[in-house]
N, C-alpha and C positions, 0 to 999 in steps of 0.2 A: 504493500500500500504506500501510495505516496506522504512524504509527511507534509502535512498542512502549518502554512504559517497560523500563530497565533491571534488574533485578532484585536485591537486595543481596546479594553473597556473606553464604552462611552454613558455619561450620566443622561436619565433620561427622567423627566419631571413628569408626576401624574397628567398633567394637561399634554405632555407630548402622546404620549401615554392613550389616552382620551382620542387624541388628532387622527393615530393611526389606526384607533380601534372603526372610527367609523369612513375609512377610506376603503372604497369601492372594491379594490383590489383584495382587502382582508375582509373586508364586511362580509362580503356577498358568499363566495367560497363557502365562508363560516357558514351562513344561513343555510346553503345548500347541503352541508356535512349534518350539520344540524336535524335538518327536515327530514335526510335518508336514515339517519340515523334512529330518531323517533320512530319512523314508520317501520323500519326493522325492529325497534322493542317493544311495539303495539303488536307489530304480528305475531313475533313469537309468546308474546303475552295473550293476544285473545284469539289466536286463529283456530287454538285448541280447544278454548273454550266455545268458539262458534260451531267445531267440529259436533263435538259435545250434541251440542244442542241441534244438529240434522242428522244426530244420530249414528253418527262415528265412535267406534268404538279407541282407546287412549292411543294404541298402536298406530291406525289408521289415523288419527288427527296430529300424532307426531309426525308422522310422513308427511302431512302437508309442508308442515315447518322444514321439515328435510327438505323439500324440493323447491322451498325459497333460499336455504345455503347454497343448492346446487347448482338452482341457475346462477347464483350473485358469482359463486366460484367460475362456472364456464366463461362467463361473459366478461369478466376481468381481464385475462390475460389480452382477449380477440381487443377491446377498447384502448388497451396498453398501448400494443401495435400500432392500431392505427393515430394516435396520438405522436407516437414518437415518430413516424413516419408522415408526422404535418398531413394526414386525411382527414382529421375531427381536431375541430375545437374544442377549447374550455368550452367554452359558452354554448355550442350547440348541444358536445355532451349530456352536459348538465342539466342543461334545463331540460332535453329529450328524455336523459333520466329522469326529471321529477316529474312530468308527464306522465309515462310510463309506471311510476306511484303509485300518483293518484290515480290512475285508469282504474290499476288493481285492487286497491280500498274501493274504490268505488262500484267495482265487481264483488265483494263480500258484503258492502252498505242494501246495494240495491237489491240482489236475489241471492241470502243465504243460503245457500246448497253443495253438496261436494263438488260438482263441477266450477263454481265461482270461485272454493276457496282453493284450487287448484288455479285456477285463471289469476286469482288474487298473489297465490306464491309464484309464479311463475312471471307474473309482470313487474310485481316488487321488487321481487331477487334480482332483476335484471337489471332495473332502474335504480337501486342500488349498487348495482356492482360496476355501473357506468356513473353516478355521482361520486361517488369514492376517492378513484384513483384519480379521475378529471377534477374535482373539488384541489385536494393534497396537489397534484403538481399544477395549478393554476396558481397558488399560495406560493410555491415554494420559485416559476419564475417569476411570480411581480414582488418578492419579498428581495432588501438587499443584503447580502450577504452578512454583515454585521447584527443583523436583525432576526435572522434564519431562527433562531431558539429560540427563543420568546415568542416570535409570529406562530409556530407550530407549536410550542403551549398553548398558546390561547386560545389557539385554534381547535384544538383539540380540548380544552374547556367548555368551547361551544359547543362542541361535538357529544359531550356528555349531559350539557343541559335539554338539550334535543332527546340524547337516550332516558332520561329521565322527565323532559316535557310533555313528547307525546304519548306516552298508556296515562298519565293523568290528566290530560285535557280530552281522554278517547273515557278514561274510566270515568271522571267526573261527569262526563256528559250521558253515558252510559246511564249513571245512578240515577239523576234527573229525566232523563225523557227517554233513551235508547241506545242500545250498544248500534244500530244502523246511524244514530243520527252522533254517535260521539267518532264515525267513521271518515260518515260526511263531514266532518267539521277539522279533520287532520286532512283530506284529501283536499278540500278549499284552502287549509292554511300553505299545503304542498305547491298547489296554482299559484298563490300570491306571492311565495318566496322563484317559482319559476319566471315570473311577469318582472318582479324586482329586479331579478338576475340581468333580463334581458333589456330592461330600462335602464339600471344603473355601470352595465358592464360595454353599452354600445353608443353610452355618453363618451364625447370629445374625452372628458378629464379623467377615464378610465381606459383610454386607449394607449 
């Protein structure tokens, strides 16, 4: 391995702090990591439980969850590729994966049944597994090299508020009116962080 010069500590004040968290470049990625990330610990939290309840017996409803690992695993490496090979953007990536999401919450909101929540793992998994790696190396070229550690903390702070945002804004809404209608409301919140993306990432000052 080569050996890497050091880098010189530089002081950085809460308001710098602050500047960078809400710059396009960090923001947006974050929300995206965020989003995928929630909606993978909503599925593996309720897909089982939805299984459950069309009558899946615990076997077959883990299978479902299995086959949302399975696509997110295939589709990684092929998304890799073509990114490193300049044929996909960040930004189309990304936002094609949060689409892709919310399609599949949206297939398990609308008609509970074994066939949706296969529809449901198989479109998540995907849309996950192309937000992911596109999310991380979108961060890591607009981050400048003295800043690389801290940007991918934080970033990854996001990332866990997301895995812990969405099953309680899916279960809170769940308790009150429906687990279809706390579906819909992570799959809407999925859109609006893809529309952000695409507003905030194809401004002049984010290019």
């Amino acid at each position: 391995m080569p050996k890497l010069p050091v880098l010189p500590k530089v002081r950085y004040t809460l308001k710098d702090l602050a500047r960078q968290t809400v710059e396009p470049g960090f923001m947006v990625p974050t929300m995206v990591l965020a989003a995928s990330t929630g909606a993978l610990g909503t599925a593996v939290g309720f897909l089982p439980l939805m299984g459950t309840n069309v009558g899946l017996n615990s076997v077959q409803s883990m299978g479902v969850v299995s086959l949302l690992a399975i696509s997110s695993a295939l589709i990684q490496p092929w998304v890799g590729k073509l990114k490193d090979q300049s044929r996909l953007s960040s930004l189309t990536g990304m936002v094609s994966g949060l689409v892709l999401i919310a399609a599949g919450l949206a297939c398990a909101a609308l008609w509970p049944a074994f066939l949706s929540l296969l529809a449901c793992a198989v479109l998540s998994g995907a849309g996950i597994g192309i937000t992911t790696p596109l999310g991380f190396a979108h961060l890591a070229a607009s981050t400048r090299h003295d800043r690389m550690g801290r940007t991918m903390g934080s970033a990854e702070l996001g990332r866990e508020l997301g895995d812990a945002g969405g099953p309680l804004l899916v279960g809170a809404i769940a308790a009150a009116i429906s687990l279809s209608a706390g579906l819909w409301a992570l799959a809407s919140a999925v859109l609006a962080v893809a529309l952000l993306a695409l507003w905030l990432l194809r401004a002049p000052k984010a290019l």
